[in-house]
C-alpha positions as CSV (number, residue, x, y, z in Angstrom):
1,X,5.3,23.0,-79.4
2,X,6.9,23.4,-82.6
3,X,6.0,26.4,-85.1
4,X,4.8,24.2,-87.4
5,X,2.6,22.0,-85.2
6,X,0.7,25.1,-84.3
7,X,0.0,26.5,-87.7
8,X,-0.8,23.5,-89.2
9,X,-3.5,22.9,-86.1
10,X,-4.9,26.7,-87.1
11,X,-4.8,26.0,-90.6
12,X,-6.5,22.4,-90.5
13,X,-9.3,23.1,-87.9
14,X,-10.5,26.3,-89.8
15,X,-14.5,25.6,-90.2
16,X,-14.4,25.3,-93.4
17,X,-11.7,22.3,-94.1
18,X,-14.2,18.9,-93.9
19,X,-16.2,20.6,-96.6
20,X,-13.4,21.8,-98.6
21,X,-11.3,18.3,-98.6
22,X,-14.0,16.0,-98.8
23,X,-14.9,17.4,-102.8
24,X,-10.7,18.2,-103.6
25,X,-11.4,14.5,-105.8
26,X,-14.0,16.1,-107.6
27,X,-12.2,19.2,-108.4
28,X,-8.8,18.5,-109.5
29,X,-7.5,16.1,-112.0
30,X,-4.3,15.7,-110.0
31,X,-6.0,15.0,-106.9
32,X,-8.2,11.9,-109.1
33,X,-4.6,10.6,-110.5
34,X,-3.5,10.6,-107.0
35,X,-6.1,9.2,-105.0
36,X,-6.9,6.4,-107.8
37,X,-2.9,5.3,-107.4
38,X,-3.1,4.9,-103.6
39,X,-6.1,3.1,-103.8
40,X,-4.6,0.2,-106.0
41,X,-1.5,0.0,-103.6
42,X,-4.0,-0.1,-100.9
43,X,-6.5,-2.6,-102.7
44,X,-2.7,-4.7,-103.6
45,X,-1.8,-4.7,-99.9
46,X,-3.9,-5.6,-98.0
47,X,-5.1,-9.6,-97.6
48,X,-2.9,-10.0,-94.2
49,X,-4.3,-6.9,-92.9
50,X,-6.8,-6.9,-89.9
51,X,-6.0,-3.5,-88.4
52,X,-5.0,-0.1,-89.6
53,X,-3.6,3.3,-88.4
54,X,-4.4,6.2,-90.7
55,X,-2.3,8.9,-89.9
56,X,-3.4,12.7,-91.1
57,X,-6.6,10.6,-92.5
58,X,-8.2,13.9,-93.0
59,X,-12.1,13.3,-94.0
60,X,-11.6,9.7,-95.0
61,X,-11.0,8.6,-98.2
62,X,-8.7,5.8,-97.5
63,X,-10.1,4.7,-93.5
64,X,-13.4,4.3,-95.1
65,X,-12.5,2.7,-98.1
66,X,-10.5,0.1,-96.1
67,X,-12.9,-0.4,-93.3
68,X,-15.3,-0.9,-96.0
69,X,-13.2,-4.4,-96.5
70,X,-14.1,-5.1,-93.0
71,X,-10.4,-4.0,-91.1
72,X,-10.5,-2.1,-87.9
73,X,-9.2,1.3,-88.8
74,X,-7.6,4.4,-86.5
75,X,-8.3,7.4,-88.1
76,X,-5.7,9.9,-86.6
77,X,-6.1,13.4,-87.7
78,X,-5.1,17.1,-86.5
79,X,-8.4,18.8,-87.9
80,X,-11.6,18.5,-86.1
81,X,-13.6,19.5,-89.0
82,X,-12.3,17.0,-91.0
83,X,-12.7,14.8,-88.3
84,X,-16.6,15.6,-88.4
85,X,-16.9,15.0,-92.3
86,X,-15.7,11.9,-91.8
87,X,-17.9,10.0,-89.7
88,X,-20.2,11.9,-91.6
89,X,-19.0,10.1,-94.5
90,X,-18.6,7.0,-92.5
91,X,-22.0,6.8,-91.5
92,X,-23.6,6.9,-94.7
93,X,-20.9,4.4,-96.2
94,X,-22.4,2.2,-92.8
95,X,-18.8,1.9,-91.3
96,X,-19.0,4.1,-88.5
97,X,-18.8,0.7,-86.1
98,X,-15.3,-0.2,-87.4
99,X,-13.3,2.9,-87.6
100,X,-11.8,4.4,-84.3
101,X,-11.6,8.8,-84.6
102,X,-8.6,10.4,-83.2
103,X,-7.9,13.9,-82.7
104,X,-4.2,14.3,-82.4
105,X,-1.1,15.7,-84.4
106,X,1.3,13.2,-85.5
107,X,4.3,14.4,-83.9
108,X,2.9,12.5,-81.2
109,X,2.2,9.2,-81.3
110,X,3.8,7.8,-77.9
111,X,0.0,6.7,-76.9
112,X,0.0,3.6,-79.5
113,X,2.4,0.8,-78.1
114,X,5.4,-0.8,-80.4
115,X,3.6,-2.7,-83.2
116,X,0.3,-2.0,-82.8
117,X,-1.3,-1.9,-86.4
118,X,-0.7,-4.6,-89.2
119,X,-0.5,-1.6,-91.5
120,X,0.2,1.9,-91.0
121,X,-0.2,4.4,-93.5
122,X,-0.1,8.2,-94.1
123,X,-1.2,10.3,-97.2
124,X,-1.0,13.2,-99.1
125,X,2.0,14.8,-96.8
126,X,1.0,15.2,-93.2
127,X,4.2,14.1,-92.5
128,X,5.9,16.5,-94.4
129,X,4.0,19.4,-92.2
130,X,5.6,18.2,-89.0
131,X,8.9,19.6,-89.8
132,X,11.6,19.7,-88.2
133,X,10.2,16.6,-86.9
134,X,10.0,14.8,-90.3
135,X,12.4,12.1,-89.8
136,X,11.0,11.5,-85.9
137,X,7.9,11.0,-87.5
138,X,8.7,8.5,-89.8
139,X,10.4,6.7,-87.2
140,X,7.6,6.7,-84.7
141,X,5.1,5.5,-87.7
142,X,7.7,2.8,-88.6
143,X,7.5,2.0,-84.7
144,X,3.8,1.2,-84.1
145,X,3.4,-1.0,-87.1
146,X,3.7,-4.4,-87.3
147,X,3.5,-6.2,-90.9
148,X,3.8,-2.9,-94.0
149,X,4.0,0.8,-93.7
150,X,2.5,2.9,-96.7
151,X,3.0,6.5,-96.7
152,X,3.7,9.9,-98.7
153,X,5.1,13.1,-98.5
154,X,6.0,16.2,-100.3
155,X,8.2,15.8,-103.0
156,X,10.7,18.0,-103.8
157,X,11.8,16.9,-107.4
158,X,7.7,16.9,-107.9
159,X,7.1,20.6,-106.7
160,X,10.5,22.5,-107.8
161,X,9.0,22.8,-111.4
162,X,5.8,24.0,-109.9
163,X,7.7,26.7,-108.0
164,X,8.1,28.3,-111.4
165,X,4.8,27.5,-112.4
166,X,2.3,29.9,-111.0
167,X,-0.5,28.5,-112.9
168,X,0.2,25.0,-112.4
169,X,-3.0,23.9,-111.0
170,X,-4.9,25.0,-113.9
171,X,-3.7,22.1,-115.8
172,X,-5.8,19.8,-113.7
173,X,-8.9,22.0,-113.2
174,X,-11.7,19.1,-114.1
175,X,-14.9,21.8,-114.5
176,X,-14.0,25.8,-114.8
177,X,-17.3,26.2,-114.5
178,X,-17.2,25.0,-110.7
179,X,-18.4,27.0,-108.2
180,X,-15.6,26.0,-105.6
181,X,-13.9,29.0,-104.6
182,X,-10.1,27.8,-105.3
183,X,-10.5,27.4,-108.9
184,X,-12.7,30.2,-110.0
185,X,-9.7,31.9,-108.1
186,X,-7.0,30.0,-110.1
187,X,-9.5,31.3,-113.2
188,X,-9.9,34.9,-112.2
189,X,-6.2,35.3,-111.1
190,X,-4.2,33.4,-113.9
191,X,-3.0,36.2,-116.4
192,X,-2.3,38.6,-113.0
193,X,0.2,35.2,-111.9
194,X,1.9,35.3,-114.9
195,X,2.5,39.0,-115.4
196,X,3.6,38.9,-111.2
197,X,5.6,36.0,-111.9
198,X,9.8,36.4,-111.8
199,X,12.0,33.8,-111.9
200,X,14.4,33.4,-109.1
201,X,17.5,31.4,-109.5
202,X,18.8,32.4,-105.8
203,X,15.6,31.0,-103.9
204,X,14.6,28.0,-105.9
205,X,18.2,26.4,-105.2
206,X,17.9,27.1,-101.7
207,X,14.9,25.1,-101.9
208,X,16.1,22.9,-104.0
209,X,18.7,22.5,-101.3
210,X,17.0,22.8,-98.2
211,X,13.2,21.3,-99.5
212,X,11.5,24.0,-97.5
213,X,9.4,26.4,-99.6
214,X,8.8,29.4,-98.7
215,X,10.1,32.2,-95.8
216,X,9.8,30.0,-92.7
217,X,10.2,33.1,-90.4
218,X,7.6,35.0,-92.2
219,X,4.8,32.0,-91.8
220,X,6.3,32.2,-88.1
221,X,5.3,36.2,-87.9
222,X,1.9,35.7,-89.8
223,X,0.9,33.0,-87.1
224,X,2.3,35.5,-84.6
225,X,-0.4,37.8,-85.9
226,X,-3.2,35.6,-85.8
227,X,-3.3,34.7,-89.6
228,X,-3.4,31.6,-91.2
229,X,-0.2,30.8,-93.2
230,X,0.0,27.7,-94.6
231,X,1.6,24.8,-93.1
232,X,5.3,24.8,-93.0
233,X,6.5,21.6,-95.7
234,X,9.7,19.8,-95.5
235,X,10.0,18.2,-99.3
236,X,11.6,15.2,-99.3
237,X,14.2,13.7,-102.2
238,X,13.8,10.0,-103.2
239,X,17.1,8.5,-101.9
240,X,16.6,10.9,-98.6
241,X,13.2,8.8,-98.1
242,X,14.8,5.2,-98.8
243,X,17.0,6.1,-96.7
244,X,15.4,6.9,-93.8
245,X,12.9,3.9,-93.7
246,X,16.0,1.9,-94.4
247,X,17.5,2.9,-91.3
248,X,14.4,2.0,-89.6
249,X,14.3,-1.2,-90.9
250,X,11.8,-1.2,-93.1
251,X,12.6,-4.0,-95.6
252,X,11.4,-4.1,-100.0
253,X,11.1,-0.7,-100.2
254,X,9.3,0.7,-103.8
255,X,8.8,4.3,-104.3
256,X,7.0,5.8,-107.1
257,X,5.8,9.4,-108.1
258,X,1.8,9.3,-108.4
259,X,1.2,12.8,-111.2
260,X,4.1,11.7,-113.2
261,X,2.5,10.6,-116.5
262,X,-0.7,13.4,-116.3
263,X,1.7,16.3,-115.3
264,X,2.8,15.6,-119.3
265,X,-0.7,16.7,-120.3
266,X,-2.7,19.8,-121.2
267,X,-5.9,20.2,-119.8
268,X,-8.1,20.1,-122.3
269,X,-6.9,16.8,-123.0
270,X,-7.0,15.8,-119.6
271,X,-10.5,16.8,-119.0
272,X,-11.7,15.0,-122.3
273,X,-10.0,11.9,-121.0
274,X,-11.5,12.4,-117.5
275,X,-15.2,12.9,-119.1
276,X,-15.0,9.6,-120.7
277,X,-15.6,6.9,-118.5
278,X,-14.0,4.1,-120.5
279,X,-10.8,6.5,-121.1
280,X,-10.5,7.6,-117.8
281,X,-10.4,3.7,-116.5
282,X,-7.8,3.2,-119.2
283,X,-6.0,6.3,-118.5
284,X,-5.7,5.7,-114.3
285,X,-4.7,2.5,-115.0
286,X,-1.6,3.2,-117.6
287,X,-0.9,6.5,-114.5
288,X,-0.7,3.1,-112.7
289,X,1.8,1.5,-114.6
290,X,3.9,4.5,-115.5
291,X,4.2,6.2,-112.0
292,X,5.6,3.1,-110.2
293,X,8.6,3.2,-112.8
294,X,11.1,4.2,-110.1
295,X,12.9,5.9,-113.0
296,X,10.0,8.8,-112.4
297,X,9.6,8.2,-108.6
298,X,11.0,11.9,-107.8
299,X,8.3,13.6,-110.4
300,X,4.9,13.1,-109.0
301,X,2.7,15.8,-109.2
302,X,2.8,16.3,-105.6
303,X,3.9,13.5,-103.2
304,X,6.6,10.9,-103.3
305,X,4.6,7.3,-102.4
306,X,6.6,4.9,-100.6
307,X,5.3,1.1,-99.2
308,X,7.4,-1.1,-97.3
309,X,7.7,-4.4,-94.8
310,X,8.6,-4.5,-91.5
């Protein structure tokens, strides 16, 4: 087993993940921007589809919103917390019935059969954490689905500027007064990131080379320890992606770069818009409009979103 298959199954299945996912939309403005844009695409695509393979579904937000249309959905995830929160989530939304919950990491998919889902679909980079298996992955995705395949991954045009920015995600902190632990930390830590910060023109063009952040071999040696690194990301580039669904055969490809328009935008205009409920309709929808330009595909905030045919 891969490196990265292991630490992403100790990082996922720590106790606290379900909890911790499941309110990330509540939290972060980037994470609202996101989520809202694969929603349309989903809520665009989907009048052919009966059945559905989630891949890294974590606690739900996209099975249950689909199975909510009345489609059979496989939820496929690593983390058996997150697993948890969503039937949790499930059962209250009265869906439990039509969504299938399986624990597995997808660099392994050789249980589903050629074609087996009208639509597959992965989110928010689980594919990116299967590295150096990135490119199998997609593949075996590609493989077991039968009409459209809607995914995304880590961008690496999104992050680069962010590997300069150590106080990035305080831009999209939605209430400072929140008691979730990762953004009083972003809070309590910001001036000591900026002091610690140094610009390094040697390591962010190997990683703009490469698109792997971070010392591999150290998150190798921490795991060794019986830490918790985080995952290990491969960061894809737009034309890399195309590419590699192309060679698949997946036909009409679009890609676009969900965070493009917000990442633009201070916080404290952010958060205005985002307390407003009329503006932050209007606002979603033009992050809509403006993030499927493929002219800004490789600058989403996080992921690069992709949808295709089979």
């Amino acid at each position: 087993m891969e490196y990265s298959t292991k630490i992403s199954e100790r990082m996922w299945n720590q106790l606290d993940k379900g909890e911790l996912e499941a309110e990330r939309e509540k939290t972060f403005i980037d994470d609202i921007v996101q989520k809202d844009f694969i929603e349309k695409e989903l809520l665009a695509n989907t009048d052919d589809i009966e059945t559905v393979f989630d891949g890294g579904a974590g606690c739900g937000r996209f099975s249950i919103l689909l199975a909510k249309k009345g489609l059979k959905v496989t939820h496929f995830d690593i983390s058996v917390p997150m697993l948890e929160k969503a039937k949790e989530i499930a059962a209250k939304e009265g869906v439990l019935d039509k969504i299938t919950f399986v624990q597995g990491a997808l660099e392994d998919l050789s249980a589903y059969k050629d074609k087996s889902f009208d639509l597959v679909m992965s989110f928010d980079a689980p594919i990116s954490y299967t590295y150096p298996a990135q490119e199998k992955t997609i593949s075996e995705l590609v493989r077991i689905a039968r009409k459209r395949i809607i995914i995304s991954v880590s961008s690496r045009l999104g992050a680069l500027p962010y590997a300069s920015n150590p106080i990035q995600k305080n831009q999209f902190i939605l209430d400072k007064d929140s008691k979730d632990g990762w953004v009083q930390w972003c809070i309590q830590n910001r001036e000591k990131a900026i002091s610690d910060f140094s610009f390094s023109k040697e390591s962010i063009i190997k990683t703009y080379e490469t698109g792997l952040f971070g010392d591999i071999e150290e998150s190798k040696k921490s795991y060794d320890r019986g830490e918790v690194p985080w995952s290990i990301s491969y960061h894809f580039m737009p034309d890399e992606l195309k590419g590699i669904l192309e060679k698949n055969g997946v036909k009409n490809i679009e890609l676009a770069g969900p965070g493009a328009f917000a990442r633009t935008i201070p916080n404290e205009i952010l958060v205005k818009i985002m307390n407003d409920p009329a503006e932050r309709r209007d606002f979603l929808d033009f992050c809509h409009i403006y993030d499927s330009n493929p002219y800004v595909c490789g600058m989403g905030k996080d992921n690069l979103f992709a949808k295709g045919e089979i």
